[in-house]
C-alpha positions as CSV (number, residue, x, y, z in Angstrom):
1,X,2.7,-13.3,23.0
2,X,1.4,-12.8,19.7
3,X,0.4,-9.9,17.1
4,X,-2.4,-9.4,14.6
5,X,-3.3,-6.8,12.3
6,X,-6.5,-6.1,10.1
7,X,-5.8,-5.4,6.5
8,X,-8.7,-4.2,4.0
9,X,-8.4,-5.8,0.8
10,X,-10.9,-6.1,-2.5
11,X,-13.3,-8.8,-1.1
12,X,-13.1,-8.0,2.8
13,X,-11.0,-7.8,5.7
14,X,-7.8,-10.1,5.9
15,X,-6.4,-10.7,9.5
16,X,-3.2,-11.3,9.8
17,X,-1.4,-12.8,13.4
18,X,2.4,-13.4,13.7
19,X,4.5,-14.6,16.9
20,X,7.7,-12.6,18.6
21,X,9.6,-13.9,16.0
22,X,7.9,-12.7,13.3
23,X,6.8,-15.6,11.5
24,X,2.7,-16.4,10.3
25,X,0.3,-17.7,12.8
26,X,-2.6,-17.1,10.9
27,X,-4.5,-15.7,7.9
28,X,-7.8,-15.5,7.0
29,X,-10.2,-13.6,5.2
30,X,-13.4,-12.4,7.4
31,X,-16.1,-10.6,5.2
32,X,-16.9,-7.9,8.2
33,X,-16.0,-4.4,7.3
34,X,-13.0,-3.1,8.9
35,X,-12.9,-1.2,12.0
36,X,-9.5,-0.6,13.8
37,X,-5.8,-1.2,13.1
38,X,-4.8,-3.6,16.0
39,X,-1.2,-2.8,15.8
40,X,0.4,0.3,14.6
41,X,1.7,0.4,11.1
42,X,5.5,2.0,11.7
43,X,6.1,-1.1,14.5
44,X,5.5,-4.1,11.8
45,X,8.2,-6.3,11.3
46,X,9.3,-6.5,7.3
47,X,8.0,-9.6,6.8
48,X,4.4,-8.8,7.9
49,X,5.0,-6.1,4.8
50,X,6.0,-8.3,2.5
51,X,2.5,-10.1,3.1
52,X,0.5,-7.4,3.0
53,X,2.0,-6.1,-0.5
54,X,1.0,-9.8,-1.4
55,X,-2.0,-9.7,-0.3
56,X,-3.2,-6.2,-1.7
57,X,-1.8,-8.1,-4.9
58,X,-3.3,-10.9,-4.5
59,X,-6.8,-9.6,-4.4
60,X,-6.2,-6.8,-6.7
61,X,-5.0,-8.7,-9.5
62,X,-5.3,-12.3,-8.7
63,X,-1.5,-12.3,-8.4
64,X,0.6,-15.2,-7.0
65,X,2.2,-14.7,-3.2
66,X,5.8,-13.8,-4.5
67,X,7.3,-12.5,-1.2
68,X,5.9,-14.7,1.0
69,X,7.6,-18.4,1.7
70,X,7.1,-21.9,3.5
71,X,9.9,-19.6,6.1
72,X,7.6,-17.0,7.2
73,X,5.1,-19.6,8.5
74,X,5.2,-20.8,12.1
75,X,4.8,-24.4,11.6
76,X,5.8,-25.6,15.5
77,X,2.2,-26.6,16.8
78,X,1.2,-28.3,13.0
79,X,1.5,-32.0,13.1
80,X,3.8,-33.9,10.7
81,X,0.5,-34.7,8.9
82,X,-0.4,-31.4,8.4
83,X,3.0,-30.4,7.0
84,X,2.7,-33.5,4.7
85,X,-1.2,-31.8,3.2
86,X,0.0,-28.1,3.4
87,X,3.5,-28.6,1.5
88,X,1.3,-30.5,-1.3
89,X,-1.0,-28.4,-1.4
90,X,1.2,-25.5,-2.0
91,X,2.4,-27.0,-5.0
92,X,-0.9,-27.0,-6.8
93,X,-0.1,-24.8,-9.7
94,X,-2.1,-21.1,-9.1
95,X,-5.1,-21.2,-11.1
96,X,-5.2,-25.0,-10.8
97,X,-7.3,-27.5,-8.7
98,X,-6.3,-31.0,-7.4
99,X,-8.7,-33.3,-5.2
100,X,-8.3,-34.5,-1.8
101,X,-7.5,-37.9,-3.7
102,X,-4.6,-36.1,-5.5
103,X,-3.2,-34.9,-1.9
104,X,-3.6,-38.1,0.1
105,X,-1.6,-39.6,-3.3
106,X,1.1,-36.9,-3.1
107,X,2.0,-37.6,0.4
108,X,1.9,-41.1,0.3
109,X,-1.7,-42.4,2.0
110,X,-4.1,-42.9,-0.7
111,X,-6.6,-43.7,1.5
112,X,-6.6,-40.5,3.7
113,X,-9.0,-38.5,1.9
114,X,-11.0,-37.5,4.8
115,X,-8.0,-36.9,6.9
116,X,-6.8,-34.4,4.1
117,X,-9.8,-32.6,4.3
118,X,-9.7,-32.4,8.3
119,X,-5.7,-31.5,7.8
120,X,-6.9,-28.4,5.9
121,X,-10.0,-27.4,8.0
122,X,-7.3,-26.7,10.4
123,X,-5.1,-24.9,8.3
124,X,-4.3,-21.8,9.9
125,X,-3.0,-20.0,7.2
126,X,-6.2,-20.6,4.0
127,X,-5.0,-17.8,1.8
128,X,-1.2,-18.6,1.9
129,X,-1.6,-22.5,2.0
130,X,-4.3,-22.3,-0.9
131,X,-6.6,-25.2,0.4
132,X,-9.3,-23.6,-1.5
133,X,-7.4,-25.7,-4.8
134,X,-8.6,-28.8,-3.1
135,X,-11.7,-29.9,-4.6
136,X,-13.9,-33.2,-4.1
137,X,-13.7,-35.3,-7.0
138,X,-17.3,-34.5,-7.8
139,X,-17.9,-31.1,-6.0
140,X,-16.5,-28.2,-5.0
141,X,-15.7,-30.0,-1.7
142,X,-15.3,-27.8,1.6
143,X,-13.6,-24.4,2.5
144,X,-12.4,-23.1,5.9
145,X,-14.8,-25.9,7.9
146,X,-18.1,-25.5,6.1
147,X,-19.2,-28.0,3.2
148,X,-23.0,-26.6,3.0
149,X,-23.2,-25.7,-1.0
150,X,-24.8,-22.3,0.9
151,X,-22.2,-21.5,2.9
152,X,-20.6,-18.3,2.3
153,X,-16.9,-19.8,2.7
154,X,-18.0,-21.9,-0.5
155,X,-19.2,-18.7,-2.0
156,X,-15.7,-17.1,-1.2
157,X,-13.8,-20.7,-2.4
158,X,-15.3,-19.9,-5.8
159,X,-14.3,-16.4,-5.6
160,X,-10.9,-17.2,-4.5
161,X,-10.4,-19.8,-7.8
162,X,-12.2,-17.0,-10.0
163,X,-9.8,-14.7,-8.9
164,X,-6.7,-16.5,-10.1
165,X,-8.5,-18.0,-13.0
166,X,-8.7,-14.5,-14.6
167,X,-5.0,-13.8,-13.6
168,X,-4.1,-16.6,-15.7
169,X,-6.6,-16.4,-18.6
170,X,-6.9,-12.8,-18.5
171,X,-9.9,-11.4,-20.7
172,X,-9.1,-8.3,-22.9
173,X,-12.5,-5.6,-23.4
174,X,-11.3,-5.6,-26.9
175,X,-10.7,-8.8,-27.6
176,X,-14.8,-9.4,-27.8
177,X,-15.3,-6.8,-30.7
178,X,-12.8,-8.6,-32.9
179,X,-14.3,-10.6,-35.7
180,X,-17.7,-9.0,-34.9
């Protein structure tokens, strides 16, 4: 049996699914405007808080996940592979961009581009595992199964990297009057 939650944050509608024992199933942003709280709010296990504070930071301020860890994740049904992509991927620095080149390097199979890019098509968790820091060596690459430069996921991959982008190299009002 499993759990969910909808969450409203600054760009949409994060849901949020956990098993009996707590740990992450899935997360994902949906750009459809929030309707109902699947589960009630005083019956959510702490850990389910401490990613919701992340998230609300997260989109707020472009904030790293703090709380959150590779613990809180059910990883049971993901394939050795997959561990392999989403444990390099999580250590792309926030901000930062690697290509699927980079990852198939990082885990040892040079020449599993493609197979990184299907590895994180399936990633269950997009916002936590931040496989919108993979990029194509010459394009923005694909995001949450789509690779159509139209596609709104693409729209929301550039979003997601403009997001932390301004966390890191934060722009000041006031620094555009000096020297003026």
């Amino acid at each position: 049996m499993g759990y969910s939650l909808r969450i409203e944050v600054k760009s949409g509608v994060v849901d949020i699914s956990w098993n009996e024992q707590a740990l992450l199933t899935g997360v994902g942003l949906e750009r459809t405007p929030l309707e109902a709280a699947s589960h009630s709010a005083s019956h959510l296990p702490r850990r389910i808080f401490r990613v919701i504070e992340d998230l609300q930071d997260y989109f707020e301020t472009g904030a790293p996940f703090s709380r959150i860890t590779w613990d809180d994740i059910a990883t049971d049904e993901w394939t050795d592979f997959q561990r392999k992509v989403y444990r390099a991927t999580l250590s792309i620095p926030h901000g930062e961009t690697r290509t699927y080149g980079w990852v198939s390097m990082k885990i040892g199979t040079p020449l599993a581009c493609r197979a990184v890019g299907q590895a994180l098509r399936k990633n269950p968790v997009p916002l936590l595992v931040p496989c919108h820091r993979v990029v194509s060596h010459h394009s923005l690459g694909g995001f949450m199964g789509e690779d159509s430069p139209e596609a709104p996921q693409l729209d929301l991959k550039r979003q997601l990297l403009q997001l932390e982008n301004q966390f890191i190299n934060p722009s000041f009002p006031f620094s555009t009057s000096i020297g003026a």
